[in-house]
Structures are given as C-alpha cells and as structure tokens.
N, C-alpha and C positions, 0 to 999 in steps of 0.2 A: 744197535740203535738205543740211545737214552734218554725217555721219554722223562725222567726228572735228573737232577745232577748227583745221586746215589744210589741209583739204579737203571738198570736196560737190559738191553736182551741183545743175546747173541743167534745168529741164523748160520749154519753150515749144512755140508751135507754127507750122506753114511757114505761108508769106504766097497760094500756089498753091491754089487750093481742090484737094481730091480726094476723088472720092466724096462731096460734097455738104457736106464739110468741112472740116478743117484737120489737116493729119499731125502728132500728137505726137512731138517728138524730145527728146535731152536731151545733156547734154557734163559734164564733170568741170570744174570751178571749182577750183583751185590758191592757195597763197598761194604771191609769190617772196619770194627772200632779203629782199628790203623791207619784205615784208606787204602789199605790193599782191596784190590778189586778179585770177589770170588765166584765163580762159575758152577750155579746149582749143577748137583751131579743128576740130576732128575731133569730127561729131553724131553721133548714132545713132538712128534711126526706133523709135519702141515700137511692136512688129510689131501689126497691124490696129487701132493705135488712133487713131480718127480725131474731132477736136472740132470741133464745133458752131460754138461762137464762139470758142475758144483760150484757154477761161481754163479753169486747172485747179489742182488741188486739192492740196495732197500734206503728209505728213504723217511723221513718224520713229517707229517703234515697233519691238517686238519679234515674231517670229513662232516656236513650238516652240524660243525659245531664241536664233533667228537675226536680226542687226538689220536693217530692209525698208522702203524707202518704199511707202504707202499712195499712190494717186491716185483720185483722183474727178474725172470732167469730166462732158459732158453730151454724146452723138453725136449723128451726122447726124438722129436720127427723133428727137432731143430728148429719149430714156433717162435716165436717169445709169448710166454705168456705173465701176467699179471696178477697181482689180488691186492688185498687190503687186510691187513688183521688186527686186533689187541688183545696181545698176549697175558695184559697184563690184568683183564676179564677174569672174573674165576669161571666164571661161564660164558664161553665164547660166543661170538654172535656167528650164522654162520654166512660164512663171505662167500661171492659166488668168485668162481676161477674166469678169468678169461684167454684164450687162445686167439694170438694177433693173427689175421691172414700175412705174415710177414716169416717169415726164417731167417735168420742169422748163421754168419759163419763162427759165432763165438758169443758169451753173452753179453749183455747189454749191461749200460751204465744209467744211471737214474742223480737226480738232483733238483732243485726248485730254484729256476730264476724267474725273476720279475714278478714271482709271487704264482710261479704256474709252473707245473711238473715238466721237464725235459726228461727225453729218456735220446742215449746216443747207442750207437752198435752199427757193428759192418756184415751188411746185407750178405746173401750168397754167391754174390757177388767181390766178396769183398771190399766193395765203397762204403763209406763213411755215410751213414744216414744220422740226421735230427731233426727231433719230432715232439712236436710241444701237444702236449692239454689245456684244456679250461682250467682255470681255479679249482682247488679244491675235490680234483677228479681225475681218475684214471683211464680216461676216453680219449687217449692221444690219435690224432688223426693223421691216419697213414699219406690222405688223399694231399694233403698240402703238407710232408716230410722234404726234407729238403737233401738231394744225396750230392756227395765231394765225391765223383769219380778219381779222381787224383790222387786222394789220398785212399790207402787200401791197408789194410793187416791181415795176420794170420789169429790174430789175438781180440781180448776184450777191451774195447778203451777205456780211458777212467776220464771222469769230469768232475770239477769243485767251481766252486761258486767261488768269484772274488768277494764282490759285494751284489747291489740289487740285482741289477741286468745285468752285468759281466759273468764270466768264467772262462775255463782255460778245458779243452780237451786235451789227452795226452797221449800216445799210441803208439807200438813199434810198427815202424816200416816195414812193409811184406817183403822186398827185396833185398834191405840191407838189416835188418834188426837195429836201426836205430834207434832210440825213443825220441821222436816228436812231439811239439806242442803246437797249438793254437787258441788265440784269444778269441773268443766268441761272445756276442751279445744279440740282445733285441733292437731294432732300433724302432722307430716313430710307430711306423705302423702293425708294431708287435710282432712282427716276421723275426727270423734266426738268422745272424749275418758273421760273418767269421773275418777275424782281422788277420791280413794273410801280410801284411805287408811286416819290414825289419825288426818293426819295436814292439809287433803283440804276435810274431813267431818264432821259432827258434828250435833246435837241438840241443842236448841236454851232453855237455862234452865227454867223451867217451864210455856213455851208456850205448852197451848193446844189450838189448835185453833176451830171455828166451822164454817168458810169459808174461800176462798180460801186469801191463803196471798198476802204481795205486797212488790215489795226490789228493790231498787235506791241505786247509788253512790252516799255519800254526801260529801260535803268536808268540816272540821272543823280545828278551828287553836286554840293551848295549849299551854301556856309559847312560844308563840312566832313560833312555828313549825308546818307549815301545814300535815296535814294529810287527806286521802282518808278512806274513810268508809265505812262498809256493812250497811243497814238500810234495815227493815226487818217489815214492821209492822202487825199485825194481830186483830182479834176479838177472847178475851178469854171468854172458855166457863167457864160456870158460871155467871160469872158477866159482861157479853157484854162489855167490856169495851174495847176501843181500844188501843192494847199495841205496844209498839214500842222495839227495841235493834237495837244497835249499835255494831259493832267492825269492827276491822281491820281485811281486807282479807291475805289470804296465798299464798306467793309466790312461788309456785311449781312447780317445772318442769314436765311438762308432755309429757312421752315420748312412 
C-alpha cells in the first residue's frame, strides 16, 4: 500500500508456522534517487495477528479524517478478521483486532466502491459472499452479505475497482480451475448486484489457474490514446508459470 507516490508499505507473512499460522509482518517500500523501489530490511510483526495461509488483504482509506490501511486475512480457526493500522506513525496508535463470526474457505479480498469498503471471499461453504460497510469503516455487515451459491472456489478471489461503483470479481472455478470474472456494481439503492449476463462476464481463455489470482487497473497508451485496463495475472497449472492478460473492461449499466 502507498500512502504517497514515493513511498508504502509492504504487508506479507513468516515462512515458520506460529500458533497454527503464519505471523503477519510488514516493512516501508522506498523509491531511491533512481526510482528503483527499495524494501526496508527492518520488519515489523502486527502484534497477535496471525494468517492462516498468508494471503492478505489491504486496502488505503480514510478513518475520522486519518489516512489507514484496512487488512483482512483469515486466522488460525479460519475467521476473517480485520484491523486498521499506520504504519507510517513512529508511534503506533493501538488498533483493536476484529474477529468476523464468518469463516472462509480461503482469504478474503478487499477494495472501496462507491466510496464504501467491499470485502469478497468464499464462505465454508465455498459460495461467493459480498459484503459492504458504511463510509469510512470497517463494520461490514454480515446480516445483509449477499452469497452466489453458483459460483464456488477452492481459492482467494481478487477484486478491482473499474471506476466509482463498478468492479470486476475474479476467481478460479472449484471444478474445472478456470479463472472466471464478473462485473459487479451498486445500483440505486446501494445494494451489490453482479452483471452476470455476455458483455460483463466472461472466462479468461486458456487460464487454468492453481492459486488464488490477482487484478489491477493499469493504464497503457497506443498510437497516441490512453487507455484503462483489466490485468488479471495468475499461476498456470502445468507449467507454474506466471501468466498475465490484459483487456478493456465493460461499460454496463447496472441496474
């Protein structure tokens, strides 16, 4: 996360199990006089928080005014849980942790649309749940999440923001490992509604993936005309290799 454009932080997790999981730590990312981007050798442990599988979630917003990374992972009993930090304090505030009555079969995805925290992940079930917050807050309400029994993984999915209310979920199939997408947005009454129909779905052609995938807006310029883009990258099975796709998203009305 890069809370100015020459600096951020990086969040990963130790390779030692503890407590049944993995320590979340994090370091300050640097650009030097180059603009190489360099990775303090000095971590820092996020006191009791401990993941599951090491993938975690994070997010830039604002908090009473204050700018705060948002995290989400999944812990040792396979919870989701929450916090808020800045790292970038010399003296940290101290943030309280939260534990979702929710479990996951993998961890969860995070991102801001419509100006209000989403967080996606597949229940123990393996469905597809999303679940928004208020403004400004990490209080996502389980009680109106809204699950896609249809769609299921064995993995983490990822989510990007097109623009305000748009974004696109991305996920492999629990049955065949293909990587899927879907267009998701708000509509009127600030509910989460997913565009399931030809031109804001799709498969990603001969991605089969064998963990969880990752997708950013990127922006590239062609004869002269900027353009906005999906990027989508993954691990294909077979040959580990890490594969990448690109394309332009779909402007849909969703209503």
């Amino acid at each position: 996360m890069f809370p100015t454009g020459d600096s951020g932080y990086l969040f990963w997790t130790g390779t030692i199990k503890t407590d049944d999981g993995y320590q979340i730590l994090y370091a300050e990312v640097k650009r030097d006089a180059n603009g190489k981007l360099v990775l303090d050798d000095r971590s820092t442990e996020l006191t009791s928080a401990i993941s599951l599988d090491g993938i975690i979630a994070a997010t830039l917003t604002t908090q009473n005014g204050q700018l705060v990374i948002n995290l989400a992972w999944r812990n040792q009993h396979k919870h989701v849980c929450l916090t808020q930090v800045q790292p970038w304090k010399k003296v940290m505030s101290s943030w309280s942790q939260t534990q979702l009555d929710q479990k996951a079969n993998a961890g969860p995805a995070l991102a801001t649309i419509g100006g209000r925290p989403i967080m996606v992940y597949f229940d123990d079930n393996k469905h597809l749940n999303i679940v928004l917050a208020p403004k400004n807050t990490i209080n996502f309400d389980l009680h109106n999440k809204v699950i896609f029994k249809d769609i299921s993984s064995n993995y983490a999915p990822s989510i990007v923001v097109q623009s305000v209310g748009i974004g696109y979920v991305f996920w492999v199939g629990a049955s065949d490992a293909k990587l899927n997408y879907h267009q998701i947005g708000m509509d009127a009454r600030g509910e989460v509604v997913m565009n399931t129909q030809v031109e804001g779905s799709g498969v990603i052609k001969d991605a089969i993936a064998v963990a969880a995938p990752s997708a950013r807006m990127v922006a590239r310029q062609t004869d002269g005309q900027h353009a906005a883009l999906l990027q989508v990258v993954w691990t294909q099975s077979g040959s580990r290799y890490i594969k990448i796709a690109e394309f332009e998203p779909h402007y849909t009305a969703l209503t």
